[in-house]
C-alpha positions in Angstrom: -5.1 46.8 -55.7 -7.2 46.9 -52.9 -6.4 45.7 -49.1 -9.8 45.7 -46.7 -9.0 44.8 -43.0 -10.8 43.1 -40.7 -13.4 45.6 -39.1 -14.1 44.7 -35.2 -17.1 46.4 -33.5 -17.8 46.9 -30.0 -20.7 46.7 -28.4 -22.7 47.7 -24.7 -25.0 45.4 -22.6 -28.2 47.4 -21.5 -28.9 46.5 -18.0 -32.4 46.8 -17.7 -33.4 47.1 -13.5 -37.0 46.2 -13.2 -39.1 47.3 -10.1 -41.2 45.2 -8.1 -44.1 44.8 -5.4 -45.1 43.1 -2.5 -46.2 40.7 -5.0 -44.0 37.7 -6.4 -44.0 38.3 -9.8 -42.2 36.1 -12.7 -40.0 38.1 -15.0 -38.7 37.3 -17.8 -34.9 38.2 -18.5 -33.8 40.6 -21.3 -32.0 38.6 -24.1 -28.4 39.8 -24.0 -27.8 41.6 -27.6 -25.8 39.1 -29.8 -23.0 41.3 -31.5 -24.0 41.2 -36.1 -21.0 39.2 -37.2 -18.7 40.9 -40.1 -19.3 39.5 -43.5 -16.4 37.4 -43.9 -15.0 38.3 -48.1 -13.5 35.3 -49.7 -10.2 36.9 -51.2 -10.2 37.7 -54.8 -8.0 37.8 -57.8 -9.2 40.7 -60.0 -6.5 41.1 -62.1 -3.4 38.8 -63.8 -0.7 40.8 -66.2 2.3 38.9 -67.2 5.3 41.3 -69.2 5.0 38.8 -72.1 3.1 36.3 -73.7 6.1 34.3 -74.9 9.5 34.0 -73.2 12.2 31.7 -74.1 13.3 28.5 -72.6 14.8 29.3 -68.9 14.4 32.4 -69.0 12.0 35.0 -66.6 8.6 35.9 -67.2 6.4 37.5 -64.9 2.7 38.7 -63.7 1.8 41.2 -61.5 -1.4 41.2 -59.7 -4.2 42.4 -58.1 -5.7 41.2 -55.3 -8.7 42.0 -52.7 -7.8 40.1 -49.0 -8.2 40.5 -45.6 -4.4 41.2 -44.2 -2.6 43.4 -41.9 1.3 42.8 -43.5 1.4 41.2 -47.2 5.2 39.8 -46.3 3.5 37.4 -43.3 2.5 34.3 -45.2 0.5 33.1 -42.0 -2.0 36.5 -43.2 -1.9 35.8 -47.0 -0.4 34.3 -49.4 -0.6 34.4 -53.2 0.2 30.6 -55.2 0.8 29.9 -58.7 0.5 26.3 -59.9 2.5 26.0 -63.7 1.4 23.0 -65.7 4.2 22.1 -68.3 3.8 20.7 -71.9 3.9 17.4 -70.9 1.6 17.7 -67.8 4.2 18.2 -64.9 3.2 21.0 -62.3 5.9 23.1 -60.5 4.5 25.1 -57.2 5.8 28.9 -57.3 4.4 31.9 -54.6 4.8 35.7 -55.3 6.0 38.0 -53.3 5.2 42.0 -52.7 6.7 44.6 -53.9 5.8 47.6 -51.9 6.2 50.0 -55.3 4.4 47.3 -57.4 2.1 45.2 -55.7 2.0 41.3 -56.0 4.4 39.7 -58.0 4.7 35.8 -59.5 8.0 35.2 -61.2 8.7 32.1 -62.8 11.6 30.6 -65.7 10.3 27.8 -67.7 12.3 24.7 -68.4 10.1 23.5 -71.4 9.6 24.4 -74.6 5.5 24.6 -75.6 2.6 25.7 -74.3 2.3 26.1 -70.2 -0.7 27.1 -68.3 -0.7 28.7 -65.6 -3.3 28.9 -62.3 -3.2 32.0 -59.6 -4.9 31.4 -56.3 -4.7 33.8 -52.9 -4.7 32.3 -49.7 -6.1 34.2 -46.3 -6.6 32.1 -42.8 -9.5 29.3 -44.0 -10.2 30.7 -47.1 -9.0 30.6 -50.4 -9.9 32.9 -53.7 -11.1 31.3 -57.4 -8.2 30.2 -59.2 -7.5 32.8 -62.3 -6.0 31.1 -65.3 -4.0 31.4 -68.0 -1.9 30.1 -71.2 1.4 31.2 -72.4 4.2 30.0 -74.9 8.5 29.1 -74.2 10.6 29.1 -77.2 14.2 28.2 -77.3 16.9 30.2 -76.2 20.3 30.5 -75.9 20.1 30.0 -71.6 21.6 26.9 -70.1 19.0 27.0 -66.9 19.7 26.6 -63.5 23.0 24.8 -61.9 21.9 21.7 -60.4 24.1 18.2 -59.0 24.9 16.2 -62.0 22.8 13.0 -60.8 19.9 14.8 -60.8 19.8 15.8 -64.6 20.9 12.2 -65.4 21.1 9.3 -63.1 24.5 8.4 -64.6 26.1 11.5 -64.1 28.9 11.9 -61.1 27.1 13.5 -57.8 30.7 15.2 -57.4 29.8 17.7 -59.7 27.7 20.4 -61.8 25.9 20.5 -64.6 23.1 23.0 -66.1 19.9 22.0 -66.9 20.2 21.8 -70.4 22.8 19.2 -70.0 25.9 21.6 -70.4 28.9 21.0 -67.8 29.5 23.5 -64.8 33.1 23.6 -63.2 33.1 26.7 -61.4 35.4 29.7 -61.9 35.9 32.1 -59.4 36.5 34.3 -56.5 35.1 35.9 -53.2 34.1 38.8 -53.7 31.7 38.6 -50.5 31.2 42.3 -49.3 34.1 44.6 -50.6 33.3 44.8 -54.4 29.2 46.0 -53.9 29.4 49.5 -51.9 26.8 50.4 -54.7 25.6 48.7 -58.1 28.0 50.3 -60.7 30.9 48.5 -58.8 29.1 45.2 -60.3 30.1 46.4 -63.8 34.0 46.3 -63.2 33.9 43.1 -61.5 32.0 41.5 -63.9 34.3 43.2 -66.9 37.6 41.4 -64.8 35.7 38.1 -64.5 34.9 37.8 -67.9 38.1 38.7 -68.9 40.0 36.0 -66.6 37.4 33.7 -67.8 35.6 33.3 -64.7 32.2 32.0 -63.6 30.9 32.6 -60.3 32.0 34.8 -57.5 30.6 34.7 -53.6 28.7 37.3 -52.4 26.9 38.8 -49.2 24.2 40.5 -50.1 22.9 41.3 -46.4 26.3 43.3 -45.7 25.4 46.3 -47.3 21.9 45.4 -49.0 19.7 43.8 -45.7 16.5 43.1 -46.4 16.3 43.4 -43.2 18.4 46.0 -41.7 15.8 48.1 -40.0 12.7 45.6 -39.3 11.9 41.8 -39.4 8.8 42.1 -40.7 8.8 44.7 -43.7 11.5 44.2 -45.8 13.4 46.9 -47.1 12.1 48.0 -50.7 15.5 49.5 -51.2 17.9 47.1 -50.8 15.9 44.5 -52.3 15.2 46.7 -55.6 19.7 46.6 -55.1 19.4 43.2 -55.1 17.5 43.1 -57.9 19.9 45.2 -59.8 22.7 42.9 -58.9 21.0 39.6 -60.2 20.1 41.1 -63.1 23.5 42.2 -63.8 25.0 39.2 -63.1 22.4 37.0 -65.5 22.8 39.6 -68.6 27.4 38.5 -68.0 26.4 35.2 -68.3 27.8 34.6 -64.6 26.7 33.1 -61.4 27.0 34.1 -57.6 26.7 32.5 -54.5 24.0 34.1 -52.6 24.6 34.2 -49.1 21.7 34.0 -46.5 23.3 35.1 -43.5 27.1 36.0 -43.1 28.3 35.7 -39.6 28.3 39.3 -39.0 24.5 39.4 -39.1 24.2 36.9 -36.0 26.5 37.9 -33.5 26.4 40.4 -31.3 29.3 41.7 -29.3 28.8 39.5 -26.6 30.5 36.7 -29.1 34.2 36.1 -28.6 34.6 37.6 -32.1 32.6 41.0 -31.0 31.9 43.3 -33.6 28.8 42.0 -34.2 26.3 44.0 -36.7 22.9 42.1 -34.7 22.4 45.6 -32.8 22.9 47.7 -35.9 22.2 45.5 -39.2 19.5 43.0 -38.1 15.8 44.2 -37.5 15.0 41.1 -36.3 17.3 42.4 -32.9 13.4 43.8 -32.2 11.8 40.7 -32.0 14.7 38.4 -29.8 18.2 38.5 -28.7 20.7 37.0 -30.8 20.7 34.0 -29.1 17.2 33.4 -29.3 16.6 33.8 -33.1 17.9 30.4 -33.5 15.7 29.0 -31.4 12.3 31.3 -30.8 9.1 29.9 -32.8 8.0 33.3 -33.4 11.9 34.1 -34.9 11.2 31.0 -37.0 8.0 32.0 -38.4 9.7 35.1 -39.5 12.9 33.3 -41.2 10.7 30.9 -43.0 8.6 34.3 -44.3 12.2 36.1 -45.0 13.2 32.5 -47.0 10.0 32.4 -49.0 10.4 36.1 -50.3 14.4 35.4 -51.5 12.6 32.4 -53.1 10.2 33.8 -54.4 11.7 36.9 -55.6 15.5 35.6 -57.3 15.0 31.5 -57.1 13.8 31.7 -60.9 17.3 33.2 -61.7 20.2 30.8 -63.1 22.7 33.4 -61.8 22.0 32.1 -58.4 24.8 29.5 -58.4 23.7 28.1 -54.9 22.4 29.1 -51.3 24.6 29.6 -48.4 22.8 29.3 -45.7 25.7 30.6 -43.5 29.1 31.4 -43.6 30.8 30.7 -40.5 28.4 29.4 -38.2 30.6 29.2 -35.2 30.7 33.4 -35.6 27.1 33.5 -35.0 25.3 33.4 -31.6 23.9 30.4 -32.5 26.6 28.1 -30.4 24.9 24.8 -29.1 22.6 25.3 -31.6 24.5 25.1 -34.6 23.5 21.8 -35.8 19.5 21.7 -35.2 19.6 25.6 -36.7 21.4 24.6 -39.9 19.6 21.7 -40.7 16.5 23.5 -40.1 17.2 26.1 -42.5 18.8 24.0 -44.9 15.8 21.8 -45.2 13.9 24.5 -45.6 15.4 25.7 -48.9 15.6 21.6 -49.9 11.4 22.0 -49.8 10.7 24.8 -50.7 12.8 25.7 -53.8 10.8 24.6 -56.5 14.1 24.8 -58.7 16.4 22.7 -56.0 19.3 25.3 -56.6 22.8 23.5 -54.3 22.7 24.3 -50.5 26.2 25.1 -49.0 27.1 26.4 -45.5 30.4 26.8 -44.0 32.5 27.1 -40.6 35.3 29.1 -39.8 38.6 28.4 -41.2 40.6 25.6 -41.2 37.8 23.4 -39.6 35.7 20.1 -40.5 32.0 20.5 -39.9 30.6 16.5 -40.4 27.3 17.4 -38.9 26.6 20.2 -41.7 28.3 18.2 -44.3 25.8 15.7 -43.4 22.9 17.4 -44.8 23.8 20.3 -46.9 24.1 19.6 -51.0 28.0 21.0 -51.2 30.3 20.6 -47.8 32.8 22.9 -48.1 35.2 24.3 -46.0 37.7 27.5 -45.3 41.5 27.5 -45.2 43.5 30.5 -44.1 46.2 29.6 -40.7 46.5 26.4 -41.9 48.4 27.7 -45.1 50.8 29.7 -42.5 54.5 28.8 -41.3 52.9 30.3 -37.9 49.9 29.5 -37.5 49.2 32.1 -34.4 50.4 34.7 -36.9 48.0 36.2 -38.9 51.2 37.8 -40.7 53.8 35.0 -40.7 55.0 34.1 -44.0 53.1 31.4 -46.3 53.7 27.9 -47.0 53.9 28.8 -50.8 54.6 25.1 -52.4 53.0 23.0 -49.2 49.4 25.5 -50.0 48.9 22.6 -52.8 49.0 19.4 -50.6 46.9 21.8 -48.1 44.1 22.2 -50.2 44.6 18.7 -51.7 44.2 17.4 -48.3 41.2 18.9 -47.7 39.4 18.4 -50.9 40.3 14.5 -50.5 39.3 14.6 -47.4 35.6 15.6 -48.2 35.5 13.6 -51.1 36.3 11.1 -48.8 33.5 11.6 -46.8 30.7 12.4 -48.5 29.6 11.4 -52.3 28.6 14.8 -52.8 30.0 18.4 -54.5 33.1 19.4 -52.5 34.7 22.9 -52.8 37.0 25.3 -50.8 34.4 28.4 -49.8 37.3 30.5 -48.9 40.8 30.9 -48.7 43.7 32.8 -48.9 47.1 35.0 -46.9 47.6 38.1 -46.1 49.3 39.7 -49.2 51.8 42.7 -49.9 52.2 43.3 -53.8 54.8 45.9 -52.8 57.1 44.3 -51.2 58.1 41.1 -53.1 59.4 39.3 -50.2 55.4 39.4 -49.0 53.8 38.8 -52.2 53.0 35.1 -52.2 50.5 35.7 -55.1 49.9 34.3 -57.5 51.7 31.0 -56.5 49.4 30.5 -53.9 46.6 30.9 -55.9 47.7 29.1 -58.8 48.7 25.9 -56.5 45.2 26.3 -54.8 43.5 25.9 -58.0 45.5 22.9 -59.6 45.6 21.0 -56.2 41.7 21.3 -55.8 41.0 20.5 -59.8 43.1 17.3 -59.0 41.8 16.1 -55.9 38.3 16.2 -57.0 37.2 19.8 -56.1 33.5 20.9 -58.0 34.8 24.4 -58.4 38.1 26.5 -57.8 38.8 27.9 -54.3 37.4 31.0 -53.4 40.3 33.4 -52.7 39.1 35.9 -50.2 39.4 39.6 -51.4 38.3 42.9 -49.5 39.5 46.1 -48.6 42.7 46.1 -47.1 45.6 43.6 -46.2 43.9 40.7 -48.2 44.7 40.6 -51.9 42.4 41.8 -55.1 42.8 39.5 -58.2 45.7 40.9 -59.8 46.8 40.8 -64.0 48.9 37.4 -62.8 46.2 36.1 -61.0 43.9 36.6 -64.1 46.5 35.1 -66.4 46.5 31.9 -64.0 43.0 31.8 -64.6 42.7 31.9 -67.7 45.4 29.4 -69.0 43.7 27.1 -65.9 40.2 27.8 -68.0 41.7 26.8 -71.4 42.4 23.2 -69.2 38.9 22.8 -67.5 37.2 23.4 -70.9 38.4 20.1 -72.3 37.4 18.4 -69.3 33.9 16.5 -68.7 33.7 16.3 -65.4 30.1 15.2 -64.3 30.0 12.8 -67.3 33.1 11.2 -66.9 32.3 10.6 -63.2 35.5 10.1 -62.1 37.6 8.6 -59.1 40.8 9.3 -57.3 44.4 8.0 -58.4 46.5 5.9 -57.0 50.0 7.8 -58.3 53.8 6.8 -57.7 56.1 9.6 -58.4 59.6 10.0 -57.9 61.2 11.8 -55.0 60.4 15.5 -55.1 57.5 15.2 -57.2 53.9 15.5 -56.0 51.1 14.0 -57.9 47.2 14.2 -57.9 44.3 12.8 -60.1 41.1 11.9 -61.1 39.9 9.6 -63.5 37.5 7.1 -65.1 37.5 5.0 -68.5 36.4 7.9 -70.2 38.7 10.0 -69.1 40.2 12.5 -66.4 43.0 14.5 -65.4 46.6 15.0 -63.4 48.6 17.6 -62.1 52.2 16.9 -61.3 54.1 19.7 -58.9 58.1 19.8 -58.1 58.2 20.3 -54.2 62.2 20.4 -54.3 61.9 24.1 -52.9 59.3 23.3 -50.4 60.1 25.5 -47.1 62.0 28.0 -48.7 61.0 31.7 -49.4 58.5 33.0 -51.7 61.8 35.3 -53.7 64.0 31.9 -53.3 61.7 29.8 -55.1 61.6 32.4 -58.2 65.0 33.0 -58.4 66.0 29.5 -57.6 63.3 27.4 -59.5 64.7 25.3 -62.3 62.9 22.5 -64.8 62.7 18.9 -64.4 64.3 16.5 -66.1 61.6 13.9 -68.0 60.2 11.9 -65.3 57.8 8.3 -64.9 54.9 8.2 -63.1 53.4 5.6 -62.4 48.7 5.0 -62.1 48.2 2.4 -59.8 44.3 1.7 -60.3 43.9 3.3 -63.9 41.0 1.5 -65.4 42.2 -0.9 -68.7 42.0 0.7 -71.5 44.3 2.7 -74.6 44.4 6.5 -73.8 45.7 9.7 -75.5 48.1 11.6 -72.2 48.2 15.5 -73.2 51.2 17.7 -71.6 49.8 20.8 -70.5 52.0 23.7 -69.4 50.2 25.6 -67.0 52.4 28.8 -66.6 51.9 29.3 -70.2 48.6 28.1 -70.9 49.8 25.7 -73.9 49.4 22.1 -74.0 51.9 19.8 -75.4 52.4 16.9 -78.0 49.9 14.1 -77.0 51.3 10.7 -75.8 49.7 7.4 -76.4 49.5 5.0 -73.4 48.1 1.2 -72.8 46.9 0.7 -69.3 46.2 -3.3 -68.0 44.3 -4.7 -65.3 46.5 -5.1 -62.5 49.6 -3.5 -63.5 50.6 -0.1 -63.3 50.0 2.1 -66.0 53.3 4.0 -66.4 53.2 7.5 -67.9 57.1 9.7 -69.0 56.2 13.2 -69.4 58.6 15.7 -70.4 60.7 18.3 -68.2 58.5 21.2 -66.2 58.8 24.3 -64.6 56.9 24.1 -61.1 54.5 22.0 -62.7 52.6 20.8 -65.1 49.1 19.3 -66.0 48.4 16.0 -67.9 44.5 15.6 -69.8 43.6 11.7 -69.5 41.6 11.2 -72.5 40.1 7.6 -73.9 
């Protein structure tokens, strides 16, 4: 590849002094030199090599390629940038822009969604000029890969907008964790999470991948080769498990420096862009701007191919960023920005603190979610008071209603969780917590499972009971069809000391039933002093009319139950007796 720069020359006026006599004399001035003007080199494509010639359906395939333009910095997009234009079988065009790689040059990634023969056209772009457009032809086949995780609605019109779905039509309920920072000190870690995820049967996990891995950490405007090769590594790995992450633009951290009431900001010693403005300033300063959209474009261009990238976060916790007043007009900004420019329209998600609302951000993003931690607390000024271990499930209910509520849209609890001692069993509120978090959130109308916060320290790891939870909770949600069901809330009547949540349509849904009798007590009371119910009626107030088979499941084993036939009426509630429970239980609502 070769770069030529803009050559400037410099040039001297001659002062010519003339003499003169007594004599007026006319003289005619000296022409001031005019300075030759540089040949100005249309940029040029002069050479194209993709890794294959076929690749199968959603799956990568990529060119690398040569270029001669007139730049200072290949990662400024207002100096040069390189565009590829794919046509699809039937004729469609979808807009993709390389990147560079400092160890490999230029570099156009792309995963097909078509099976057939695509052609493809590369053109550079340098201020006011534009190269020929190189083309080419190659072929998708099938494949096993179910393509990028978009909102229902948008693969089919009659799919819910409350939940996921892959491109090839396939279902997404997500499965997972947080995992934001403490599991990727270096690549190998990815390895034993993923072996744990697969094994509990999860799906997704959150990540941070500016924590350890900034593309940024030294310099705004040369991204570190690095770190970006790590997260490379890390997306790869998490494609090849068949798993998804949540890839996290900015973590507070990143934008706050330790003038924030939170101090221990990493602005001054993780974030190069603390060379160009303060931290207050980069949401705000146009040249800042210019800089995030060409930091946007690269993570686009590099990883938005991938189907392991389960959505953006923008941000997590905006209000622990310097970006204060600003909040709003920042997010939206950025958030639109990945809305037009992601050619694959992966979800958009952003988050404040705990145990807050955010309306504004909900507003615009694709997912609202939000973050629970003092609000599952008997003290909510105490970090270390004991938890509210039955109430956790009308918590996170409440919540996830509550966005439902509000916004037609994905809902899903980013982050959650208590401080937790598995040594001393009086401390140890896992895995009831967790287990209530995810039934309550499944039953209110949640897109995925609560993301229970794990790191180094005082906040918990999933444990062998956690992983059990989630796998008899995954044996449930596999018999479930969400996004094509599209269902609504219930209206339930249960008896005293019984709490009750649904969802459901004519096609089908689900409940989960919890016995609150020991609500208040302490985590050992409620395993010592837990007993089962006797058979109980509930009663569906706005079930839609219709015959339906009512499967018992038992959650703590993982084992569902003899089926029961029900008749539901217009205008009369639908009641449903399910057999005794320990804790509680789930019912399957199918037609």
């Amino acid at each position: 590849m070769t770069i030529s720069r803009w050559l400037f020359l410099s040039f001297s006026l001659l002062l010519v002094g003339c003499g003169g006599s007594s004599s007026s004399q006319t003289t005619t001035p000296t022409p001031e030199p005019t300075p030759p003007v540089s040949p100005v080199v249309a940029p040029q494509i002069t050479n194209a090599v993709s890794d294959k010639q076929t690749t199968g359906r959603y799956q990568k395939i990529e060119w690398q390629l040569d270029i001669n333009a007139s730049y200072d910095n290949p990662f400024d997009q207002r100096q040069v940038s390189v565009n590829a234009r794919f046509t699809s079988p039937d004729s469609k065009t979808h807009d993709i822009k390389g990147y560079w790689d400092i160890r490999r040059g230029w570099i156009v990634r792309f995963a097909p969604n078509q099976i057939g023969s695509w052609r493809v056209n590369f053109s550079v772009t340098t201020p006011n000029q534009q190269s020929a457009e190189v083309n080419q032809q190659f072929n998708v086949t099938a494949s096993n890969e179910k393509g990028i995780i978009q909102i229902a609605n948008q693969i089919d019109a009659t799919y819910s907008p409350r939940y996921f779905m892959h491109q090839d039509g396939s279902e997404f309920y997500g499965i997972g964790h947080s995992d934001a920072f403490s599991i990727f000190r270096n690549s190998d870690t990815a390895d034993r999470l993923f072996a744990r995820m697969k094994t509990a049967n999860e799906n997704y996990f959150m990540w941070w991948p500016f924590f350890y891995f900034s593309m940024v950490e030294t310099n705004y405007n040369n991204f570190n080769l690095q770190n970006t090769e790590m997260i490379d590594e890390v997306i790869e790995k998490t494609e090849q498990a068949g798993l998804t992450l949540v890839f996290t633009l900015w973590d507070h951290s990143q934008l706050r420096d330790n003038n924030h009431p939170w101090s221990d900001g990493r602005w001054h010693r993780n974030n190069g862009f603390n060379l160009l403005t303060s931290a207050n300033e980069f949401f705000t300063d146009e040249e800042a701007w210019q800089w995030q959209q060409n930091l946007y474009r690269y993570i686009i261009a590099r990883w938005g191919h991938s189907s392991a990238i389960a959505m953006w976060q923008t941000v997590s916790e905006i209000d622990g960023t310097n970006a204060f007043e600003n909040s709003n007009t920042w997010h939206q900004k950025i958030n639109d920005y990945f809305k037009e420019n992601d050619p694959y329209r992966h979800p958009i998600t952003a988050s404040m603190a705990g145990d807050k609302t955010w309306p504004e951000g909900h507003a615009v993003m694709d997912v609202p979610q939000v973050h629970i931690y003092r609000d599952l607390l008997t003290d909510k000024n105490d970090a270390r008071s004991p938890a509210k271990v039955i109430e956790s499930a009308s918590i996170i209910a409440d919540y996830t209603s509550n966005m439902w509520q509000a916004q037609a849209k994905p809902n899903w609890i980013g982050e959650f969780g208590v401080i937790n001692h598995p040594v001393n069993q009086d401390e140890d509120y896992y895995p009831e917590v967790f287990h209530n978090a995810l039934w309550s959130a499944l039953a209110s109308g949640a897109a995925m499972t609560p993301a229970e916060w794990n790191d180094f320290s005082d906040w918990a790891q999933v444990t062998a009971e956690m992983t059990t939870t989630l796998q008899h909770f995954s044996t449930f949600v596999d018999r479930l069809s969400l996004a094509k069901w599209n269902p609504s809330p219930l209206n339930i009547t249960s008896p005293n000391g019984i709490k009750a949540w649904g969802i459901a349509s004519e096609q089908g849904g689900m409940i989960w039933l919890q016995d609150t009798t020991l609500q208040g007590e302490s985590i050992s009371n409620i395993r010592l002093q837990r007993q089962p119910t006797a058979p109980l009626t509930i009663e569906l107030n706005n079930m839609p009319a219709g015959d339906y088979q009512i499967t018992p499941y038992n959650t703590q084993q993982g084992e569902f139950l003899a089926p029961i036939s029900v008749t539901c009426q217009n205008s009369i509630p639908c009641l449903i007796t399910v057999p005794e429970f320990l804790g509680d239980l789930g019912l399957l609502v199918t037609r």
